[in-house]
C-alpha positions in Angstrom: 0.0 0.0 0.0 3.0 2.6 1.0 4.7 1.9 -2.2 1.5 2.6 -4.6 0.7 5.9 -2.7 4.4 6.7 -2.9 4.1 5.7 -7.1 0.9 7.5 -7.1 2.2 10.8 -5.8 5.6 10.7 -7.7 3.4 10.8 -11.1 1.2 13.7 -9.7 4.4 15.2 -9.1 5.7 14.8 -12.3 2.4 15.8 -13.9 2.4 18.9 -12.0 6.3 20.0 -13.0 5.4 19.1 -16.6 2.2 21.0 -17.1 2.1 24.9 -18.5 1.4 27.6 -15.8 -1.6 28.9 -15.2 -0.8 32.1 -16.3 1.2 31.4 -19.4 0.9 34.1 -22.3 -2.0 33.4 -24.7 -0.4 32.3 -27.9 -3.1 33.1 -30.2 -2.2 35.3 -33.9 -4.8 37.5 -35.0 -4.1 38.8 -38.8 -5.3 42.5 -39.0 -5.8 45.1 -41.9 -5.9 48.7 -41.7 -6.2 51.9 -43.4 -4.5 55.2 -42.7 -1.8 57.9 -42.8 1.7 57.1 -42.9 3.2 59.1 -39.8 6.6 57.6 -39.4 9.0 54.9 -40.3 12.6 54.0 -38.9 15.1 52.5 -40.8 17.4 52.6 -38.3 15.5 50.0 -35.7 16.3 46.3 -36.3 13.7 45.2 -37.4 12.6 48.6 -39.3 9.3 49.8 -38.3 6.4 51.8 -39.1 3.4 53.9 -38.0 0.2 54.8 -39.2 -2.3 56.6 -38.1 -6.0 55.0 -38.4 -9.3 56.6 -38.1 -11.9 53.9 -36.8 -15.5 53.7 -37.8 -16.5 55.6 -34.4 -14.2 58.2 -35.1 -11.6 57.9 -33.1 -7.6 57.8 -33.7 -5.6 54.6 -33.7 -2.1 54.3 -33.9 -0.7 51.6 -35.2 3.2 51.3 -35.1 4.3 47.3 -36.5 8.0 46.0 -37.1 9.0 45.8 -40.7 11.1 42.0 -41.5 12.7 41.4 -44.6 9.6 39.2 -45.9 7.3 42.4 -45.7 5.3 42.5 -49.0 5.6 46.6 -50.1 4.0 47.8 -52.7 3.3 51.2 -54.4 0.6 50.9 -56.7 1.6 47.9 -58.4 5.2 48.2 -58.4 7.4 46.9 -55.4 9.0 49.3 -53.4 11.1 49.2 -50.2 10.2 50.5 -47.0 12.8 53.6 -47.7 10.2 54.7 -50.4 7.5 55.4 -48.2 7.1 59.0 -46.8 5.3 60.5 -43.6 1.8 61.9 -44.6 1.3 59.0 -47.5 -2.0 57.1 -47.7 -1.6 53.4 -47.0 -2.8 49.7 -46.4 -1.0 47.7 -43.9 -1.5 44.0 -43.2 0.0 42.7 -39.7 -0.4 40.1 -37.4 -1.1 41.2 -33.8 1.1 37.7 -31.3 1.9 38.1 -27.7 5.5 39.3 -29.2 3.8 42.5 -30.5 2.8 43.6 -34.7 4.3 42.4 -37.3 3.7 44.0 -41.1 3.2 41.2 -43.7 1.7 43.5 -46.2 1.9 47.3 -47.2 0.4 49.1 -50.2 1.2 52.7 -50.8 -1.8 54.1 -52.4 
């Protein structure tokens, strides 16, 4: 009897170490699309980054700052372009995906 009460509570024990916590961060990606106002971009950060500036339906301001990776999809009209090429005050679509390790861009289109 002591040695399947001792077996019993070794495998809680393990179960316990091996299981997430409680209060692990939500892993869930949400992919995004906005609209709005390009009103700044950095080179200089690693990765690049850059903000726009959305107006919602209810009329309120969003701002929307994502990082830029190499694989970001940028396109003026229906040429490529580079993230150099866009300017502050331009109109543009960004795609990103919103993780627990903050925005990403996948897509942005200069209009």
């Amino acid at each position: 009897m002591r040695t399947t009460l001792c077996s019993l509570y070794l495998v809680f024990a393990l179960g316990l170490a091996l299981t997430p916590p409680f209060a692990a961060a939500e892993t869930e990606t949400i992919q995004r699309t906005v609209r709005g106002t390009v009103m700044a971009t950095n080179m200089a950060a690693d990765p690049p980054t850059i903000v726009l500036q959305v107006l919602l339906p209810s009329k309120e301001e969003l701002i929307v700052g994502a990082r830029v990776p190499t694989d970001t999809k940028i396109t003026r009209g229906k040429k490529a372009a580079g993230l150099a090429d866009i300017k502050t005050g331009e109109a543009a679509d960004m795609t990103y995906l919103k993780s627990p390790d903050g925005l990403t861009a996948r897509s942005i289109h200069v209009r």
